[in-house]
C-alpha positions in Angstrom: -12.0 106.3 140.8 -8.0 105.9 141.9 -5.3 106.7 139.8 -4.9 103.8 137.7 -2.4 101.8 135.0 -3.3 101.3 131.9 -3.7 97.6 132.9 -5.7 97.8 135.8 -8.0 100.0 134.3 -8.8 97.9 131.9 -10.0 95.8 134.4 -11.3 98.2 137.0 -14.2 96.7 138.8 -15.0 97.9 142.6 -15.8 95.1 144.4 -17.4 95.4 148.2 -19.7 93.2 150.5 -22.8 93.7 149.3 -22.1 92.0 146.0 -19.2 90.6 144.2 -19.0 93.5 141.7 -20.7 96.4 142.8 -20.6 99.7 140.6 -22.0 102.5 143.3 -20.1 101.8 146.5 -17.2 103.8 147.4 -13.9 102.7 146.2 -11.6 104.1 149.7 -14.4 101.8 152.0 -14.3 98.6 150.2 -12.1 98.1 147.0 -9.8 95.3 148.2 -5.8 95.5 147.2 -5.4 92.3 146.3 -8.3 92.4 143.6 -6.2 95.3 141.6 -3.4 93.2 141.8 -5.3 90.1 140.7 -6.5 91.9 137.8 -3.3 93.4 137.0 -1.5 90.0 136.6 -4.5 88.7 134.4 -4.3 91.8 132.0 -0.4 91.6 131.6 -0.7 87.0 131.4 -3.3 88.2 128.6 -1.0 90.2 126.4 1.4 86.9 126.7 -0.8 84.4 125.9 -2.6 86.8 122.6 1.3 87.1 121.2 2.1 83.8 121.8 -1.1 82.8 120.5 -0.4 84.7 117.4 2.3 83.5 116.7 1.1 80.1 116.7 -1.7 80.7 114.9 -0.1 82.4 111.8 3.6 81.0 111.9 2.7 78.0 110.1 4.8 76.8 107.6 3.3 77.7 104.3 4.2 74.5 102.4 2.7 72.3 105.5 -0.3 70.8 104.0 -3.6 71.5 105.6 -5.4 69.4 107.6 -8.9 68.4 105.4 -11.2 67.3 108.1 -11.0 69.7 110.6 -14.5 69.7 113.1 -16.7 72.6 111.8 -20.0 74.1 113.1 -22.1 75.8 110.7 -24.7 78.2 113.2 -28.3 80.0 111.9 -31.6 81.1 112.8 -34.3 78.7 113.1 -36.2 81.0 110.3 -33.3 81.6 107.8 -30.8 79.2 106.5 -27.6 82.0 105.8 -25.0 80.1 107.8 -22.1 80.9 109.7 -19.1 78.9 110.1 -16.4 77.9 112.4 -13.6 75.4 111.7 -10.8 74.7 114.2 -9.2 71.5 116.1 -10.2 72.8 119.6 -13.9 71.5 118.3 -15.5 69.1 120.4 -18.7 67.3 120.0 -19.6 67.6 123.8 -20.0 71.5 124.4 -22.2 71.7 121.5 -24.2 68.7 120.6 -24.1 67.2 124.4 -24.9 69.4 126.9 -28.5 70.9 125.9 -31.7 68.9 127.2 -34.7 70.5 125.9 -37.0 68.5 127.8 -35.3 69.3 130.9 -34.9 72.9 130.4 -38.5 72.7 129.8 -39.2 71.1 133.2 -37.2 73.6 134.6 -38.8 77.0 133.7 -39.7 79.9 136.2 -42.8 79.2 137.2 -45.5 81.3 136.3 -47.4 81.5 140.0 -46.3 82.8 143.4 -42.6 82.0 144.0 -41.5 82.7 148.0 -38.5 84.9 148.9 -35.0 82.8 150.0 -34.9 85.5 153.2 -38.4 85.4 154.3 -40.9 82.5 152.8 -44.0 84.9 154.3 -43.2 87.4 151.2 -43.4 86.5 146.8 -43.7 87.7 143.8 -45.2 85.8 141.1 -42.7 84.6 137.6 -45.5 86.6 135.9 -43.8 89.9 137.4 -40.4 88.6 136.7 -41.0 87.7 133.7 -42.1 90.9 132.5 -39.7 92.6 133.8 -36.8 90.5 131.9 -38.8 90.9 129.0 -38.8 95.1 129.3 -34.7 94.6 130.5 -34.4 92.8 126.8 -36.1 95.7 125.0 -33.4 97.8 126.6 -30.5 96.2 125.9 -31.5 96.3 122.4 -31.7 99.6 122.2 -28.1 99.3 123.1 -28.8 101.2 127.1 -26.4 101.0 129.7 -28.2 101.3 132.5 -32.1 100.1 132.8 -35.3 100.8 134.5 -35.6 97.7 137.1 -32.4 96.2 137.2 -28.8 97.1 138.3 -26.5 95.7 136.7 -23.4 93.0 138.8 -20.8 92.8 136.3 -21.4 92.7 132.2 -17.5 91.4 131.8 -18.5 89.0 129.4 -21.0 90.9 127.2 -20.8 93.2 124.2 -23.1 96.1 124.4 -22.4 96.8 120.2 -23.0 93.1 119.1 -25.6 92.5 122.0 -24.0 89.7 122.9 -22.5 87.3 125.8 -23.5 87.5 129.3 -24.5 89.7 132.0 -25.4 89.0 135.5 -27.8 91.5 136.7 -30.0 92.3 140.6 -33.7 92.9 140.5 -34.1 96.6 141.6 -37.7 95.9 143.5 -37.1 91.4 144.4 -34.3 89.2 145.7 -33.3 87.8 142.5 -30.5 87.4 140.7 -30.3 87.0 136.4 -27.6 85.7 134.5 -28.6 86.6 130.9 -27.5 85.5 127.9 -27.7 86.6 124.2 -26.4 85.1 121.3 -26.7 86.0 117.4 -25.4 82.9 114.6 -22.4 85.6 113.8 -21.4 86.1 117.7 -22.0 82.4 118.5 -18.9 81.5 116.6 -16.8 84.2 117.8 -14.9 83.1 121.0 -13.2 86.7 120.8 -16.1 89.0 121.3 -17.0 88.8 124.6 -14.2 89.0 127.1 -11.5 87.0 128.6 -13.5 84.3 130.1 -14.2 83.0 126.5 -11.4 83.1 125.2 -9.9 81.2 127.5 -12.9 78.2 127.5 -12.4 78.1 123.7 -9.0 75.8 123.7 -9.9 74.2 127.4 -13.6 73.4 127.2 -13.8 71.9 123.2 -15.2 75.0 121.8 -17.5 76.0 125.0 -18.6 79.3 125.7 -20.5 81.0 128.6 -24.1 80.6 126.3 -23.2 76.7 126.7 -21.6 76.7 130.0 -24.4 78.3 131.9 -26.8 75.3 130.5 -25.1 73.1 133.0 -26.0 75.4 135.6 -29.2 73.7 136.6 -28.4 70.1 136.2 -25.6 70.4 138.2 -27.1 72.3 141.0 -29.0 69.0 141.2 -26.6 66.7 141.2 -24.2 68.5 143.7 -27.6 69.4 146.2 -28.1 65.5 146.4 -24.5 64.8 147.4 -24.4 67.3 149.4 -27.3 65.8 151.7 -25.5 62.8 152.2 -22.7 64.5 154.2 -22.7 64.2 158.0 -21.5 67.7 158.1 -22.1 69.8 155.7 -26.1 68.5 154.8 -27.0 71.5 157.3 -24.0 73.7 156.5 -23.8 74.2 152.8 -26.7 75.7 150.5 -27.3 76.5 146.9 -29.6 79.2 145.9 -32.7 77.9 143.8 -32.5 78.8 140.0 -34.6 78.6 137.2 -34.5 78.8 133.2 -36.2 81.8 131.7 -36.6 82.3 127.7 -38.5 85.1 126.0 -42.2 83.8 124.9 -41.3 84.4 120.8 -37.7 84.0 120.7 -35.4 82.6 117.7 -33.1 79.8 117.8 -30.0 78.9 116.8 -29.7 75.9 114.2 -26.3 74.4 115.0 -25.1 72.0 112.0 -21.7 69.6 113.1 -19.7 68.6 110.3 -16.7 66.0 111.0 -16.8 66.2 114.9 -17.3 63.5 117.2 -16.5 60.8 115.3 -19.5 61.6 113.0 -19.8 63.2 109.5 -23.1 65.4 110.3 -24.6 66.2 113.9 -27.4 68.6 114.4 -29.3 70.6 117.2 -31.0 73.5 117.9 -30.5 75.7 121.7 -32.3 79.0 122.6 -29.9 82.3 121.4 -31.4 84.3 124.3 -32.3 82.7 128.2 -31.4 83.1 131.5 -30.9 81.7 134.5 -32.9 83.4 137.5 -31.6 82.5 141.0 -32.2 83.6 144.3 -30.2 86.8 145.6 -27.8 85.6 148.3 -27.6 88.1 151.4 -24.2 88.0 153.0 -21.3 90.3 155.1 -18.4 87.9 154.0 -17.3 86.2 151.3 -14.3 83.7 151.6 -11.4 85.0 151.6 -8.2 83.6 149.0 -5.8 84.7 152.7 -8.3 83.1 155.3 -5.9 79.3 155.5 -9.5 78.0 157.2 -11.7 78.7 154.3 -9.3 77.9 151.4 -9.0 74.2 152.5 -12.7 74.3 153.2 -13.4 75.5 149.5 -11.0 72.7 148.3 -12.3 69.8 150.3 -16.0 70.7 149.5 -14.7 70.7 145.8 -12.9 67.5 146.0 -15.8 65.9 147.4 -17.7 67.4 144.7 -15.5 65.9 142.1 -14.9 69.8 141.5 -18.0 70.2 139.9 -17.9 73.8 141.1 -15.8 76.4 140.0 -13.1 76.5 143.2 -13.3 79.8 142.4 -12.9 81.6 146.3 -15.8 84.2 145.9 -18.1 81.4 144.8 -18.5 80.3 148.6 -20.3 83.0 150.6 -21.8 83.3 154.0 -25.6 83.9 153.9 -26.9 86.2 156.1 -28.4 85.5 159.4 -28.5 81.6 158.6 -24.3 81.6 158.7 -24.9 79.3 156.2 -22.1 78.6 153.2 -23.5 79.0 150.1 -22.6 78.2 146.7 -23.5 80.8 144.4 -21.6 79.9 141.2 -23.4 76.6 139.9 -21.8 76.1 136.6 -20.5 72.2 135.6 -16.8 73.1 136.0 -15.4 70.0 133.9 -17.0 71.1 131.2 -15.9 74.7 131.2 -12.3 73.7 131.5 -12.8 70.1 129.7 -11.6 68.0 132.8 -12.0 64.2 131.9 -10.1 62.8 134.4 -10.7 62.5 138.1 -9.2 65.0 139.8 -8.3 66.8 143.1 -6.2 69.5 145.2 -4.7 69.7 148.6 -4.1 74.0 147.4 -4.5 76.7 145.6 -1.3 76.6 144.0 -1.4 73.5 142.5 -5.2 74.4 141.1 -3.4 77.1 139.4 -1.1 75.4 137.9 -2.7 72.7 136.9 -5.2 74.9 134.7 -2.1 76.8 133.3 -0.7 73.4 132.4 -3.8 72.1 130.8 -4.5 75.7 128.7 -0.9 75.8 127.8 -0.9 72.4 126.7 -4.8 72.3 125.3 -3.8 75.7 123.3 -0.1 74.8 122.0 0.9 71.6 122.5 -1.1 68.9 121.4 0.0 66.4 118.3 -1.9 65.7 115.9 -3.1 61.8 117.1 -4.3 63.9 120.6 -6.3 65.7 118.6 -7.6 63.2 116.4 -8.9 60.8 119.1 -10.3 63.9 121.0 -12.4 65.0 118.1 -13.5 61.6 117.8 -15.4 61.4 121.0 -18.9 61.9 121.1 -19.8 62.1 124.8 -23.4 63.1 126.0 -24.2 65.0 129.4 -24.2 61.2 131.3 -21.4 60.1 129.8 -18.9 63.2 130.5 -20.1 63.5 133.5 -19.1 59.8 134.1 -15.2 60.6 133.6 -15.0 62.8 136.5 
């Protein structure tokens, strides 16, 4: 490892061509400037927004009288009614009470038979074998290991080894797939602060959302953006998705999830696994797209804007498969709902991307008035009829 800040080790994560955040290749051969400096800025923009946020949070005026009705989600197990609670305006109806179809994540399970490899259809390996494997992974993270038998592990930003909780994206050791597991406990669920940046920033933009919610659009969306996508001239032949699947442990616990003053509605209730995955196809590639490449960047944006940015624009979510030369779209996640986009939107750059999310958070975080929030919090908005507004 280089010499490093304090701030960019913090984030230190070696990043190469075989994956997007591979731990065993050699820093000198393939750890990219820019990232360092990328994750320098982030680290030091964190510190700001935490004191501001602080600030905000407990500079309140002590004889300002408290708001009464604030949205509030009480979270359980399925087998034992000790609640856990979470009261703030940033509470939305959609992220918690919208996005989860169980008959559709039960359609939508890894199958249990013979499933074909993306790089050669003549090769598989049955969900049987997967699914035993993710089951042994589980055991190991529960016994709170940091590396494990048949897996390697991508990046585990967003997960907390103590609390066993958040997400990690992990490689099959021994088969071309891809997991992004997730793990969630009724005291963690309610806890935006736990398990890395990425949730903390969600919390304000998205209603409440976290990653556990966010990646339950993964599969929905791949759908939606795979049929558009055939109806281009161009880009039917040119841009991919990897397959995916849901994956939930045979005897696992969920979370009860009571909604009290949110959406418009005194009491809202569901229930959504605490532990799943989402198992995808590994993605072979030499090159990702490149934030400096002026080609790609307007490519990424113009496949975005005619996805009605359903995707992340995100630049290493576009990478160029292997042998086909195809562009694939790795990162399948419904991006208005991370970021909670309700308006139609577009962007001819980068820079104005940027800014417009530092807007939104800044404004979503600090700025609203009281009526804004109000007629937010009113909104009840299933998966249909968000996915409308964009």
């Amino acid at each position: 490892m280089p010499n490093l800040t304090h701030g960019q080790f913090l984030f230190y994560t070696e990043v190469c061509a075989c994956s997007r955040d591979c731990y065993e290749c050699n820093y000198n051969t393939h750890y990219p400037k820019k990232v360092m400096m990328q994750k320098t800025v982030y680290y030091y923009a964190f510190i700001l927004i935490i004191s501001v946020h602080a600030a905000h949070a407990y500079g309140r005026n002590i004889h300002r009288p408290k708001e009464t009705a604030l949205p509030t989600i009480s979270v359980s197990w399925d087998y034992d009614k000790t609640s856990y609670q979470l009261q703030s305006s940033h509470l939305e109806f959609y992220p918690f009470f919208g996005i989860f179809d169980k008959p559709f994540f039960d359609a939508n399970m890894l199958p249990k038979d013979a499933i074909c490899y993306r790089k050669d259809p003549k090769k598989n390996v049955t969900g049987r074998t997967l699914n035993n494997l993710i089951a042994s992974l589980l055991q190991e993270i529960k016994e709170k290991k940091r590396t494990y038998t048949n897996f390697k592990v991508i990046t585990a930003k967003n997960f907390n080894r103590k609390q066993i909780c958040g997400m990690m994206i992990l490689k099959f050791n021994d088969y071309p797939f891809i997991i992004k597991l997730a793990l969630e406990s009724p005291q963690t669920f309610i806890n935006p602060y736990c398990k890395g940046l990425d949730n903390v920033w969600f919390f304000p933009l998205g209603g409440g959302i976290n990653r556990h919610l966010a990646g339950l659009t993964r599969i929905k969306n791949l759908q939606t953006i795979k049929q558009k996508l055939a109806l281009h001239p161009q880009w039917a032949t040119l841009i991919d998705v990897p397959r995916k699947w849901y994956w939930a442990p045979s005897e696992s616990h969920w979370l009860d999830i009571t909604g009290t003053n949110i959406g418009g509605l005194k009491t809202v209730h569901t229930k959504i696994p605490s532990t799943y995955c989402i198992v995808a196809d590994e993605i072979e590639s030499d090159e990702s797209f490149n934030l400096f490449n002026n080609e790609q960047t307007t490519l990424a944006l113009n496949i975005c804007n005619y996805l009605d940015l359903w995707i992340d624009p995100h630049i290493n979510n576009f990478m160029i498969e292997k042998n086909t030369n195809k562009i694939v779209i790795v990162d399948t996640e419904h991006f208005p709902s991370v970021v909670g986009i309700k308006e139609k939107v577009s962007f001819d750059s980068y820079t104005s991307w940027i800014l417009y999310l530092m807007g939104k958070c800044a404004k979503d975080w600090f700025f609203r008035t009281k009526e804004e929030r109000q007629s937010i919090q009113a909104t009840h908005y299933s998966w249909q009829e968000f996915t409308k507004l964009t």
